[in-house]
ROVO-374690 format. One record per atom (N, C-alpha, C): residue in one letter; x, y, z. Coordinates in steps of 0.05 Angstrom, whole numbers, plus 5000, padded with zeros to 4 digits. Atoms other than C-alpha are relative to their C-alpha. Layout:
REM residues N
aXYZ ...
//
This chain:
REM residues 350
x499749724992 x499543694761 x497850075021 x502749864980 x495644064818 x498650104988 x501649795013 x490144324806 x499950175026 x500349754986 x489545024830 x497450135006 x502549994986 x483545294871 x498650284983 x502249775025 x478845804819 x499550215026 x501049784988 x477646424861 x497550224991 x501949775008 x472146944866 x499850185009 x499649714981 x473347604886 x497950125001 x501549805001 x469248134909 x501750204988 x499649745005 x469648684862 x499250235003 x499449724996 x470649364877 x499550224970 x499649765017 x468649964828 x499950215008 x500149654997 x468850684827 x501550094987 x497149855012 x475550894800 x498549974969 x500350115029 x474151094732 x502949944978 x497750015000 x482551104720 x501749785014 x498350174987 x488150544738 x500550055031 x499549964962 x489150384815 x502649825004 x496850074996 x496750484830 x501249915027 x499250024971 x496550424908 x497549905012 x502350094965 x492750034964 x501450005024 x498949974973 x493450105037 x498349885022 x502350034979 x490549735094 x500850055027 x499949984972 x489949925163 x500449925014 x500250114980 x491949555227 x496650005005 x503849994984 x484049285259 x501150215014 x500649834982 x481149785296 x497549875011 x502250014992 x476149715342 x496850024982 x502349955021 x471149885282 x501049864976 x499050135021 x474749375230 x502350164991 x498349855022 x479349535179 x498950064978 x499849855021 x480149925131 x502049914970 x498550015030 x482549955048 x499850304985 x499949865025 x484150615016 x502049954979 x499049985031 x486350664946 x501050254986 x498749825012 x490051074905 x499549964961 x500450075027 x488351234823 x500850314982 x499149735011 x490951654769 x496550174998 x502749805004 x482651934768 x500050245025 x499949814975 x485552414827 x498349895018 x501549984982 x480552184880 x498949735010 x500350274976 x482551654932 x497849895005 x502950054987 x476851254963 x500949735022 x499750114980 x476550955029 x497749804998 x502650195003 x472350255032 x500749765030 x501450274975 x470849705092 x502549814987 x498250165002 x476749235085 x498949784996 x501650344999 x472548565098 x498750084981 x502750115016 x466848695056 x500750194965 x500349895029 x469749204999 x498550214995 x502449785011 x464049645012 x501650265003 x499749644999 x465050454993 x499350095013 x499949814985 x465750865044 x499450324996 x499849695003 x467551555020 x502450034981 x497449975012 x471751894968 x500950265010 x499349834985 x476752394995 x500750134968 x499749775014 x476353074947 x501950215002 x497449854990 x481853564932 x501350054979 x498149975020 x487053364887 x499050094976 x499849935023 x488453584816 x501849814985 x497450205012 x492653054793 x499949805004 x499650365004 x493352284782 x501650075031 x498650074970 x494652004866 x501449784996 x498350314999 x499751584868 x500349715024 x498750184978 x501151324940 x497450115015 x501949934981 x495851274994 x500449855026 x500450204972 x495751065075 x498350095015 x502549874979 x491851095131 x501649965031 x498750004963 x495051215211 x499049785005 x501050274991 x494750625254 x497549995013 x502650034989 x488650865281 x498049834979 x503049945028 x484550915213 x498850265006 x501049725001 x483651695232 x500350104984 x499849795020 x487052005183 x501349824969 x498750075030 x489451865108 x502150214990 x499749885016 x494252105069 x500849944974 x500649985031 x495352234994 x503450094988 x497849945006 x501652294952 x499750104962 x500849925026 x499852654878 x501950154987 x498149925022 x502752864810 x498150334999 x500649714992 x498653574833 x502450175018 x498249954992 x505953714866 x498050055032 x500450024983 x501953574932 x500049775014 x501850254980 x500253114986 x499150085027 x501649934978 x495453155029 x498949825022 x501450254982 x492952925101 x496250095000 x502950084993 x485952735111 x498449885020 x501350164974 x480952605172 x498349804977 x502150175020 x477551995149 x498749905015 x503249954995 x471752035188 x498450184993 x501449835023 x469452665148 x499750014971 x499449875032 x473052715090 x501850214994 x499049725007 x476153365099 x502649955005 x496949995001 x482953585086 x500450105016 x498849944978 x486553755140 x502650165000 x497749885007 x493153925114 x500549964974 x498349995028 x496654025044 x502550055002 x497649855003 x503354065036 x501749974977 x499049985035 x506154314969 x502749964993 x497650085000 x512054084940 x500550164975 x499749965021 x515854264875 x499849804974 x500050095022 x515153704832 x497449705009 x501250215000 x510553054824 x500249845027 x499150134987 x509952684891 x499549725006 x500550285011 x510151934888 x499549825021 x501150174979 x509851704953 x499750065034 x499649904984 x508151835022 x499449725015 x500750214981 x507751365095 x499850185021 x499849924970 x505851545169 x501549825011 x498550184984 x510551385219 x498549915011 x502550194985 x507950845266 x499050145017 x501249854976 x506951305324 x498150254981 x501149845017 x503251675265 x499650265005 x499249704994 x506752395289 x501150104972 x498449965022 x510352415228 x499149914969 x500650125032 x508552415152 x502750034978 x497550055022 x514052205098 x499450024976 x501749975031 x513452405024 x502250014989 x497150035021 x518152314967 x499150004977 x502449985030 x517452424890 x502450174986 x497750035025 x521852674828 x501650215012 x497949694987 x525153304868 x502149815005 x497650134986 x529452734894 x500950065036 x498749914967 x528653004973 x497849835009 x501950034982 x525552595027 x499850235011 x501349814992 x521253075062 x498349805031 x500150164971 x520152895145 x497450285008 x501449784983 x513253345167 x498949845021 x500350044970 x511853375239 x496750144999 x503249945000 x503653355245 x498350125019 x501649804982 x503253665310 x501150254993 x498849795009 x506754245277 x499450064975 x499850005027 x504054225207 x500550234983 x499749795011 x505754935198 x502750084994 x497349944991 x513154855219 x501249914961 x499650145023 x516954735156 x501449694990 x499650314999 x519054015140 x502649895003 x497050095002 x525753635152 x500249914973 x498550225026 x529753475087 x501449915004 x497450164999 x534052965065 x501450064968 x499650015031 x536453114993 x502249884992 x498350135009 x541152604977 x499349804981 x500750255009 x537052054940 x501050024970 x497950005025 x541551904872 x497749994990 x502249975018 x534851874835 x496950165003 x502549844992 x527152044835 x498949765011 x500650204974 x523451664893 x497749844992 x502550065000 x518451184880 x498349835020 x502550124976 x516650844946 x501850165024 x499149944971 x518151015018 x497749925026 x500550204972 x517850595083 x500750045022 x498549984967 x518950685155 x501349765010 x498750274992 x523250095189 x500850095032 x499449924972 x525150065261 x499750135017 x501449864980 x520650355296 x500450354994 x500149815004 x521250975262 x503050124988 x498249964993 x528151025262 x502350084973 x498950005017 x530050825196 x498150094981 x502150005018 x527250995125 x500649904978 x499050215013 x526950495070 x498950214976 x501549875034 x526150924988 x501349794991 x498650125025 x527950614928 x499850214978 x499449725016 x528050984857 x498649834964 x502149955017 x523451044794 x502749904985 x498350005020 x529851014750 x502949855012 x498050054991 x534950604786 x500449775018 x500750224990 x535949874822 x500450095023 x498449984968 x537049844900 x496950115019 x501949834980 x533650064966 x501450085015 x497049844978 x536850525009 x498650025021 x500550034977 x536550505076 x500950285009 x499049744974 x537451155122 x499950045026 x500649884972 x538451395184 x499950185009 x500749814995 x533751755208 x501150305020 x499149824983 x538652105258 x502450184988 x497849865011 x544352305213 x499250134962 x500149865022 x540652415156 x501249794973 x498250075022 x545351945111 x499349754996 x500450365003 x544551195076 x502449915003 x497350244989 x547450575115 x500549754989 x499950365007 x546250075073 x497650034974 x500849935040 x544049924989 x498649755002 x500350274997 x539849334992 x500649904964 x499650055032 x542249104910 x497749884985 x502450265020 x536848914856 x501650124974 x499049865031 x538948994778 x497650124992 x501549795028 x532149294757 x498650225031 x502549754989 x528149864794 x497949875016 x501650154990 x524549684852 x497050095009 x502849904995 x516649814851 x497349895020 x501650074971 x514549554917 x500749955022 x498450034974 x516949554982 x498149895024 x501950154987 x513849225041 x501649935030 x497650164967 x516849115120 x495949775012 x501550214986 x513248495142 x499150065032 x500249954979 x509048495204 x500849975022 x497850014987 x513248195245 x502650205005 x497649824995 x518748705229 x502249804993 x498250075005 x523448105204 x500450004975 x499150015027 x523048135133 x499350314985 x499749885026 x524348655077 x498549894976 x499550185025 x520148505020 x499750154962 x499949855021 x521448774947 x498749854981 x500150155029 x518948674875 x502350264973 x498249835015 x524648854819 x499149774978 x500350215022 x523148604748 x498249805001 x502850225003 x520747944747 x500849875023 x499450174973 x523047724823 x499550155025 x500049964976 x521047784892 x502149935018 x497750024986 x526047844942 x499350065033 x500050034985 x526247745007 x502150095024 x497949924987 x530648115061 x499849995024 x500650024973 x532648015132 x500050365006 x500449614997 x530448845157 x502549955027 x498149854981 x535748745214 x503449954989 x497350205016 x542348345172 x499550224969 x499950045027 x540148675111 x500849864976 x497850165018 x542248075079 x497249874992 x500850175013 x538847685024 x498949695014 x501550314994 x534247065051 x498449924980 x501150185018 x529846904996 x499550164972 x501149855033 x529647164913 x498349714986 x501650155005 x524446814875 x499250124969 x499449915032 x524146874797 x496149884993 x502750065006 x516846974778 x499450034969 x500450115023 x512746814717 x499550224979 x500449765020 x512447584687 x501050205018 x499149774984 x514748264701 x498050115025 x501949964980 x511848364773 x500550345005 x498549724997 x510349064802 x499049995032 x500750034970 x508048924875 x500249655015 x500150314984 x508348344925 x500350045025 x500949994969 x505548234997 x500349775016 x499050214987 x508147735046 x497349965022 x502150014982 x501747395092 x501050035024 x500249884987 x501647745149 x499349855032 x499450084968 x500947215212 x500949834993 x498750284996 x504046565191 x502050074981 x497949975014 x508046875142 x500949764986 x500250315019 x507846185101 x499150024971 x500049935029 x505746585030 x500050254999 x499849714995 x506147134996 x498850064970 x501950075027 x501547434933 x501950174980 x499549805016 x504047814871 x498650124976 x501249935027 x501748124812 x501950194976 x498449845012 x504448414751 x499250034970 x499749815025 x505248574676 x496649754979 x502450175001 x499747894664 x498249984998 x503349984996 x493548124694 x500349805023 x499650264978 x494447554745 x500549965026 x498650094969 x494747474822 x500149815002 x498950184982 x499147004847 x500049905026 x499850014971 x499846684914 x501949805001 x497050205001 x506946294928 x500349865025 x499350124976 x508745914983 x503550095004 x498249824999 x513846325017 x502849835008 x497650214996 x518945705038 x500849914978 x497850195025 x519845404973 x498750154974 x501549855025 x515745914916 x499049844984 x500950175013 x511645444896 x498150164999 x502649755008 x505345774860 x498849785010 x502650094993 x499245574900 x497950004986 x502249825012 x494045984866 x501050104971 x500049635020 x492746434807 x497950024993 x503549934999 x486946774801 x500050324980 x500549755030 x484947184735 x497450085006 x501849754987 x480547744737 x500550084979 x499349685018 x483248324709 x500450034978 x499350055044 x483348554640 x501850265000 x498249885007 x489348994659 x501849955016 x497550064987 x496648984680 x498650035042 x499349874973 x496749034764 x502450035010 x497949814997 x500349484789 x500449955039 x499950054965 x498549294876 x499049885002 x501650344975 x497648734925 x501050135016 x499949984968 x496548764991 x498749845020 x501550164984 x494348275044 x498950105024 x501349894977 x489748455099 x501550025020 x499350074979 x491948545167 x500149705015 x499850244994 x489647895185 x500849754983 x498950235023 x491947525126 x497149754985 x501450245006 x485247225114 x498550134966 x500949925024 x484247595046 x502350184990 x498649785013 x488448024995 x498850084978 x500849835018 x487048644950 x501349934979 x499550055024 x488848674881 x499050384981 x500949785018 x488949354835 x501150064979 x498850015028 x489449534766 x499650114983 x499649875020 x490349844711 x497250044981 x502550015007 x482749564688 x498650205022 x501749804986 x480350144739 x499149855031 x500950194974 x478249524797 x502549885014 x499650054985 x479549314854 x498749755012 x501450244991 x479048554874 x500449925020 x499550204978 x478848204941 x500549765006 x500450265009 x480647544941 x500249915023 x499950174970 x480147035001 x500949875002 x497450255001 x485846575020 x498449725008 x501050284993 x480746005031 x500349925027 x500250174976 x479445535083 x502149945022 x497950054988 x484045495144 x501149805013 x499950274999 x487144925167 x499050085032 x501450104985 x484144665233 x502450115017 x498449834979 x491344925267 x499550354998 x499449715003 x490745625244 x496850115013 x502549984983 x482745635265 x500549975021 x500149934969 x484645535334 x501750155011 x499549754999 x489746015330 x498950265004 x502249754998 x485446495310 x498550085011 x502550024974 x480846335358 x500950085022 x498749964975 x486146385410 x499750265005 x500449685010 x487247035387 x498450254999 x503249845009 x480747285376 x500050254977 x501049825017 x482447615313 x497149964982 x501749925025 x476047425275 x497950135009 x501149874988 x472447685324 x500750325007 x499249615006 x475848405315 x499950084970 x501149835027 x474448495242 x497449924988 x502149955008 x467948385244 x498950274994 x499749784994 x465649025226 x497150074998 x502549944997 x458649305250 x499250344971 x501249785019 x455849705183 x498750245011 x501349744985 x451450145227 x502350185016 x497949824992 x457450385266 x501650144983 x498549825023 x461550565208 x499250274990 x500549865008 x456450885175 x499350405017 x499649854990 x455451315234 x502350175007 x496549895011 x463451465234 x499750204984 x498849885030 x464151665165 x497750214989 x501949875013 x457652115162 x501150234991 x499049785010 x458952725124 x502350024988 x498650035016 x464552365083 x499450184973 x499749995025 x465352685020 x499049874976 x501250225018 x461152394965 x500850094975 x499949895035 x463452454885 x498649914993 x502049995019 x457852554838 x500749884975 x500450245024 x457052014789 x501250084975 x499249855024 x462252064739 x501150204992 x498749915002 x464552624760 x503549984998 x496650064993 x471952404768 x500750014966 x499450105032 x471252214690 x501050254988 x500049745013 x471052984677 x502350135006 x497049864997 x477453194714 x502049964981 x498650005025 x482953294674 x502249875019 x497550184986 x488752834679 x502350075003 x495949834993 x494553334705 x501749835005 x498550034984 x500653144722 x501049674992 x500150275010 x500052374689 x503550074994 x498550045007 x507252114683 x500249914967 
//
């Protein structure tokens, strides 16, 4: 039998509550970025490469469910069981906009040209707000046969990918008529959605299988029957050659995306995870969970083709990220007082 390579993550604390959402940023000129999402109400934005805490963004009243950040890394936003979600500059901290809904909201995304914020949640309406207008009132869609628990942009904006808290499938829409063109099928409820960076694959977790979809055929290319009930899974992000998961275990996985062969697994956590996510550059993935942390793990050593890739490229030379610059960025972030988060009350918990 192989033996499999022992990992050591950098861990992440702060959250004193389960962490249901991660999000990373396209590099920027100043690195990337990782915010997080936890039922302790109060996101926190950290340094992508190194893990380090940044700032926590203040506000909510309610367990956050969904969190992103624009392709800059300017702004964040927040998707909470406080029947809000809110945007955020995340070089202060400060809120910027709120926009209140009627019921629990479970998930929000910026479009890519990050004009547009998308939010969805048990009302059953996508909700389309326009951010140079944040006053205007929002486009609905209210057709979704259930209550929403993810939502994706696809095609350059064009399309929008939900799925549903109570119900198998992902529905596709278009964004111009308003109506779904297409059901992608799972039998259980799908709790992760994912458009590859490329833009060729779809990737879901339903039950205990990852699935794999062409985003322009919507047709089935690869399901993959994993070793427990998964609730997230992230496809690597430049060679697209693995992809990690986690789920009901405690356990990140890492598969080899041609034939699902488990590469890895790497224990940690002393609770279910609930999100994976692989960096922009694919040279590390997050991990969050239900034990309150947040792990980083490093895909190891690269092979001697993908190092000169990279080199070609010069991505490792764009997420280096200069600490002194950051900290100058992010001055006058928002700081929570030690423990405070422990004291909020946990509205709004499903």
């Amino acid at each position: 039998m192989d033996k499999k390579k022992v990992a050591v993550p950098l861990v992440c604390h702060g959250h004193s509550r389960p962490v249901v959402d991660l999000f990373y940023s396209p590099v920027t000129p100043d690195g990337f970025f990782l915010i997080s999402a936890s039922k302790d109400s109060s996101p926190m934005l950290r340094n992508g490469e190194t893990g380090d805490w940044i700032g926590t963004f203040e506000g909510h009243k309610g367990a956050v469910w969904s969190c992103c950040l624009d392709t800059n890394a300017l702004r964040a936003a927040t998707a909470s069981a406080d029947f809000s979600s809110k945007v955020w500059d995340a070089l202060t901290g400060d809120e910027l906009h709120s926009f209140e809904h009627k019921h629990i909201v479970r998930a929000c995304a910026f479009s890519e040209d990050s004009l547009l914020l998308l939010t969805g949640g048990l009302e059953k309406i996508l909700r389309i707000y326009d951010l140079n207008r944040p006053d205007a009132p929002p486009r609905e869609i209210e057709k979704s046969p259930g209550s929403i628990r993810t939502v994706t942009w696809l095609h350059n904006d064009q399309t929008i990918l939900s799925s549903c808290t109570d119900m198998g499938g992902v529905r596709l829409w278009d964004i111009r008529s308003g109506q779904i063109v297409h059901t992608l099928d799972t039998k259980s409820s799908v709790t992760s959605t994912e458009v590859s960076r490329d833009g060729h694959y779809i990737v879901t977790a339903d039950g205990s299988t990852v699935k794999f979809w062409d985003a322009n055929l919507y047709s089935l290319v690869k399901s993959y029957d994993m070793p427990c009930t998964v609730e997230s899974a992230s496809l690597e992000p430049k060679y697209g050659n693995k992809f990690v998961a986690g789920g009901e275990d405690m356990w990140v996985r890492v598969f080899d995306f041609h034939t699902g062969h488990e590469i890895a697994c790497n224990k940690g956590h002393h609770g279910p995870v609930h999100c994976v996510r692989f960096s922009p550059g694919g040279e590390s993935y997050a991990s969050g969970s239900e034990d309150g942390t947040i792990r980083i793990w490093q895909t190891g050593p690269l092979t001697n083709d993908e190092s000169e890739s990279i080199l070609e490229n010069g991505s490792v030379a764009m997420v280096k990220v200069d600490a002194d610059e950051v900290s100058r960025k992010i001055e006058g972030l928002h700081v929570a007082d030690e423990g405070k988060s422990r004291e909020k009350e946990e509205a709004g918990e499903e």
